[in-house]
N, C-alpha and C positions, 0 to 999 in steps of 0.2 A: 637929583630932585632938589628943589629949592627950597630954601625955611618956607617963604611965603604958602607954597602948596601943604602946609603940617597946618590941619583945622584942631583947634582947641574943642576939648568935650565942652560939651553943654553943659549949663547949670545944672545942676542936681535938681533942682524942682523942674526942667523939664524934661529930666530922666525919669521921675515920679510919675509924669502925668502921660508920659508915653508908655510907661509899664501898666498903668490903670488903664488905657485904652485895648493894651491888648489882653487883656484878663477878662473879657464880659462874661464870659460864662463859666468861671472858677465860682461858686458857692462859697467857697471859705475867702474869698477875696475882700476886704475891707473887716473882715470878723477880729476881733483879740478874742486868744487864747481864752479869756472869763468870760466870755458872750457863749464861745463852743463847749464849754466843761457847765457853762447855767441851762443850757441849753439841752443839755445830755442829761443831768441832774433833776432838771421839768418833765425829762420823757422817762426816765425808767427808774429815778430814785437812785440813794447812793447804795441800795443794795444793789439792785439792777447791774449798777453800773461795774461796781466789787466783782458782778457773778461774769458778766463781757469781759472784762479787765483786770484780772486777778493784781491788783497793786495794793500793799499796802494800807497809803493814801487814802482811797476808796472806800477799803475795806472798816479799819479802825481808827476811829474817832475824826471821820473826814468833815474836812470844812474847804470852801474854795481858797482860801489862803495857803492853806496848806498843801493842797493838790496843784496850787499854782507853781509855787514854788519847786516842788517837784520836775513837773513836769516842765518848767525854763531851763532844768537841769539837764532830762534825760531825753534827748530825742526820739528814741526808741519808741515811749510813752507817750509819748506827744504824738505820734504816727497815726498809733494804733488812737489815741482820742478822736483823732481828726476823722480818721478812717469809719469810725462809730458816729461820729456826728454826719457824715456822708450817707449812710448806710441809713441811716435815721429819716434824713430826709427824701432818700431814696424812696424809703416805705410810706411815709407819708405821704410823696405824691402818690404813687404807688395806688393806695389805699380809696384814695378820693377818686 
């Protein structure tokens, strides 16, 4: 095989814009993490959320800084958020 035939990756911004083509119907796609936990926070409150998610965070003296933070830490938690924010809009279409 010849050098000439070794193609160089592509820029990184066009590795970005081919991953956002093939994601159309991911939900969570273009969301940050504080869009998905304001989001969950509008639909069931931080008790709600405490009683789905037994964390902490949630539970006592939550603020989204603090559950942000958290949850950049623990992926586990981050899962299950994400999963709850799914589930959420699941029902809401759902519902309609």
């Amino acid at each position: 095989m010849s050098k000439d035939a070794i193609q160089p990756a592509p820029p990184a911004q066009a590795q970005g814009s081919s991953v956002a083509a093939s994601q159309p119907r991911n939900p969570l796609h273009g969301l940050t993490l504080e869009a998905v936990l304001s989001g969950l926070v509008d639909g069931y409150g931080w008790d709600g959320l405490a009683q789905r998610i037994p964390v902490r965070c949630f539970a006592l003296d939550p603020s989204v800084t603090s559950s942000l933070k958290f949850l950049r830490k623990t992926p586990w938690a981050r899962e299950k958020v994400e999963s709850l924010y799914l589930y959420m809009l699941r029902e809401k279409k759902r519902v309609r």
